[in-house]
C-alpha positions in Angstrom: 75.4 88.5 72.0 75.4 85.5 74.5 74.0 82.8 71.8 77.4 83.6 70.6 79.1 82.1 73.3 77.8 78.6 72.3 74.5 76.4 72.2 71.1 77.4 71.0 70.0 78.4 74.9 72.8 81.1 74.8 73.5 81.2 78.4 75.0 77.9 78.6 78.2 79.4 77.1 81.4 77.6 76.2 83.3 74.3 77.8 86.1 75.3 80.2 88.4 74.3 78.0 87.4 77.2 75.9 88.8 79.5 78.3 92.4 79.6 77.6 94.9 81.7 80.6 94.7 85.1 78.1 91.3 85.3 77.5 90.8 84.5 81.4 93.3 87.8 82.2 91.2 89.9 79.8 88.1 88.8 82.0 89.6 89.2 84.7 90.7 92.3 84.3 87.5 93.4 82.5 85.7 92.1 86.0 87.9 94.8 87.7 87.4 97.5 85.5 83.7 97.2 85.4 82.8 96.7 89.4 84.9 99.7 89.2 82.4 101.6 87.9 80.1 103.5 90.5 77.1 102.0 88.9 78.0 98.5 88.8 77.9 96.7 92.4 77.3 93.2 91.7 80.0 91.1 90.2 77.7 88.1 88.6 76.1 90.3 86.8 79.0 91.3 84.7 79.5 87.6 83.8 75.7 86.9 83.4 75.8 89.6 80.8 78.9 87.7 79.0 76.8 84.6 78.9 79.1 83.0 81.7 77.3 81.0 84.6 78.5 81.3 87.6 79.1 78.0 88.2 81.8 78.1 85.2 83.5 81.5 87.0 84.1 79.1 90.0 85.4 76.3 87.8 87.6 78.2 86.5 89.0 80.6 89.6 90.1 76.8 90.8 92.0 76.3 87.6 93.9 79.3 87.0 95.1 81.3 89.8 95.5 84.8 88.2 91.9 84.7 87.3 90.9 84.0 90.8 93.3 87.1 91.7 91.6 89.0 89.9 87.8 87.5 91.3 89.2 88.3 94.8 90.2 91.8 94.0 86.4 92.5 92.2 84.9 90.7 95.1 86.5 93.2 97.5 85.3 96.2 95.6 81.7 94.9 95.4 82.2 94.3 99.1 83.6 97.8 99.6 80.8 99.0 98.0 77.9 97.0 99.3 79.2 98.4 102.6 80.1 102.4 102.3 77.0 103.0 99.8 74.4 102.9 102.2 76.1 105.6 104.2 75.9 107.6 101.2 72.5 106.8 100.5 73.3 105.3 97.3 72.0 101.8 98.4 69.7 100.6 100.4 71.6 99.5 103.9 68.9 97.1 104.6 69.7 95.6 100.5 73.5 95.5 101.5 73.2 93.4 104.5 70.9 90.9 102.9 73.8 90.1 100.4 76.6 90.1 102.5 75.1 87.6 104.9 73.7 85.4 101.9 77.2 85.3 100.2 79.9 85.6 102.9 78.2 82.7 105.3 80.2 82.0 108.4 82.7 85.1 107.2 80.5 88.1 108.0 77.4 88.4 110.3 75.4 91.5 110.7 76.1 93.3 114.6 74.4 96.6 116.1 76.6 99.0 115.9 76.6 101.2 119.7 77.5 105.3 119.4 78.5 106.6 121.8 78.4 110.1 122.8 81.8 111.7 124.7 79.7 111.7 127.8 78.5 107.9 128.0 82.7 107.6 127.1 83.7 109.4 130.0 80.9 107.7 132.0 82.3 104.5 130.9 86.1 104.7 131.9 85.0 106.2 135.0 83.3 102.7 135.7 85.8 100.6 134.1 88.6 101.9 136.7 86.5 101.8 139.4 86.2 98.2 138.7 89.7 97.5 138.0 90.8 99.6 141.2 87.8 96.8 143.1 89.8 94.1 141.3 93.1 95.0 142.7 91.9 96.0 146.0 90.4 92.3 146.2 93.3 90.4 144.9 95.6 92.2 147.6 93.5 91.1 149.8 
């Protein structure tokens, strides 16, 4: 029941200071466990159902570095698995790029991704040396 982590709104939960460096392992070790899960994908949302705002979750990843271990470890899995579920069709692709971009700003962007085929490979090398054999052939010059 969130209204049991403090206040009359609930959701406001406890001080920091509540949060002592076992009960942050047990989150944060929870957090792992639970984004391990094949149905779980987004992080916050374990904590939102814990009656933790985000806002303390970063508070405290600054003042205890296991815990933020721990956040970095979940944060990869959700990452993982906002980027290999789409090829299974578990997710929508279009879903996973939206919140990569909005929450890894400046660290990931989204890119076409070019296939292709062993022909257009071949095709391609064949140019490529013919342009460094040009290269050459105009240096020694």
């Amino acid at each position: 029941d969130p209204k049991k982590n403090g206040g009359s709104f609930g959701y406001l939960g406890r001080g920091d200071d509540y949060y002592s460096p076992e009960i942050l392992d047990e989150l944060g070790k929870g957090l792992v466990e639970w984004i391990s899960k094949e149905e779980n994908i987004w992080c916050k949302l374990y904590f939102s159902l814990k009656g933790i705002h985000s806002t303390t979750i970063y508070r405290l990843a600054n003042r205890d570095e296991n815990f933020k271990n721990y956040l970095n470890v979940a944060r990869e899995i959700q990452e993982g698995k906002l980027c290999s579920d789409p090829y299974y069709r578990k997710t929508d692709g279009n879903h996973a790029r939206f919140m990569l971009a909005r929450h890894h700003k400046g660290e990931w962007q989204d890119q076409q991704i070019v296939v292709a085929t062993d022909e257009q490979k071949n095709a391609l090398d064949g140019t490529l040396s013919m342009v460094d054999y040009l290269q050459k052939k105009q240096s020694a010059e």
